[in-house]
N, C-alpha and C positions, 0 to 999 in steps of 0.2 A: 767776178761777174755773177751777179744774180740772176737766175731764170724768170723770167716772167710771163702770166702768163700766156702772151702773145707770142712768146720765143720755144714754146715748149709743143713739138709735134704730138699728135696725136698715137703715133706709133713706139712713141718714149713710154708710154704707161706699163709695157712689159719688160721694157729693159732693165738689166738688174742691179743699176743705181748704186752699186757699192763703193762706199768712198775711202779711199785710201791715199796714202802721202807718198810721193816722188819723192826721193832724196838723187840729184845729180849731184855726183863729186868729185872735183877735178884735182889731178895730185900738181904738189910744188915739186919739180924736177927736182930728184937730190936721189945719192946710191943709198938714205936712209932709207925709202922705202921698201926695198928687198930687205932687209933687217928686220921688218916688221909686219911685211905681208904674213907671215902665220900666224901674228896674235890678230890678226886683222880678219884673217879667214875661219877661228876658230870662235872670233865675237861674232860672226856673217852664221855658221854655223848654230851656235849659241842661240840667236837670236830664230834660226828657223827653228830649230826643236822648241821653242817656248811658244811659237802660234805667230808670233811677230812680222817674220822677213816674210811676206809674200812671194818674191821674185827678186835677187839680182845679177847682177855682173857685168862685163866691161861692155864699155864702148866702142866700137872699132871706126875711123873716118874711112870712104870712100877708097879704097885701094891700100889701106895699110893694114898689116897683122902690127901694131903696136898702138894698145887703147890708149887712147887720148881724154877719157874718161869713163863712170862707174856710173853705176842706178842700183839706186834697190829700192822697194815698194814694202813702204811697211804698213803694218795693220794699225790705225793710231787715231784717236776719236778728235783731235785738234791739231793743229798746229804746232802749239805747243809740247803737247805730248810726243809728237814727229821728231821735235827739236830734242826734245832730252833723251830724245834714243838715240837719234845720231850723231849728239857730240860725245857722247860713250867707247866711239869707233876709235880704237884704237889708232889710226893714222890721221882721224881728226882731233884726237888731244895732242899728240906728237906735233900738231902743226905743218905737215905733210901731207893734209888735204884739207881745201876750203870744198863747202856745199851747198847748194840751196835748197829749199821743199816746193814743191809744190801738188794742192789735193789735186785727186785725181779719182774721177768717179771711171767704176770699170761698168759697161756700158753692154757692149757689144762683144764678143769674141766666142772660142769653144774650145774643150780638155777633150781628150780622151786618154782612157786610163783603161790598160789590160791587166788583170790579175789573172796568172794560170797558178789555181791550187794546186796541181801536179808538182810541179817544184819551185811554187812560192816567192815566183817570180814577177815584178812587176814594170812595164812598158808603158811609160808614158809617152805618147804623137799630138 
């Protein structure tokens, strides 16, 4: 959907517009995936030290401790570039997760970040 300009409030001109890609990805039930959840979490890793992963991890439905699905928010100037990051996932070449993308402009929200130089310690709320 394209904004236009009748669709676009007046109070959107300070919001900070940053666009970035959804990846949801849902696993194919199988005991492969414990197998391969460490190369999975050490590409998830990988990818945050490089500037990439903005944000992810699992899903949980309404009353259950067992995700039903994954997110992760990558940094990616198209579509396509979303795409070639996330078929790189270790359990999306294995064929033990399908995904979709979708952009996602971050808009609204707030960080707080505590560094105490005394022992270099840092607190994110």
């Amino acid at each position: 959907m394209t904004d236009s300009p009748s669709s676009v409030h007046p109070l959107t001109n300070k919001f900070l517009g940053k666009e970035m890609y959804l990846v949801i990805t849902k696993p194919v039930r199988s005991p492969e995936i414990d197998k391969r959840l460490s190369d999975h979490l050490a590409h998830q890793v990988d990818l945050e030290r490089r500037g990439i992963m903005f944000a992810a991890g699992p899903l949980y439905p309404r009353g259950s401790t067992i995700p039903e699905a994954g997110m992760f928010v990558l940094r990616a100037n198209s579509f396509e570039e979303a795409d070639e990051i996330a078929k790189t996932d270790p359990l999306h070449v294995a064929g033990l997760r399908t995904y979709t993308i979708q952009k996602w402009r971050l808009n609204e929200g707030s960080i707080t970040v505590t560094i105490n130089y005394s022992d270099q310690t840092a607190v994110i709320s």
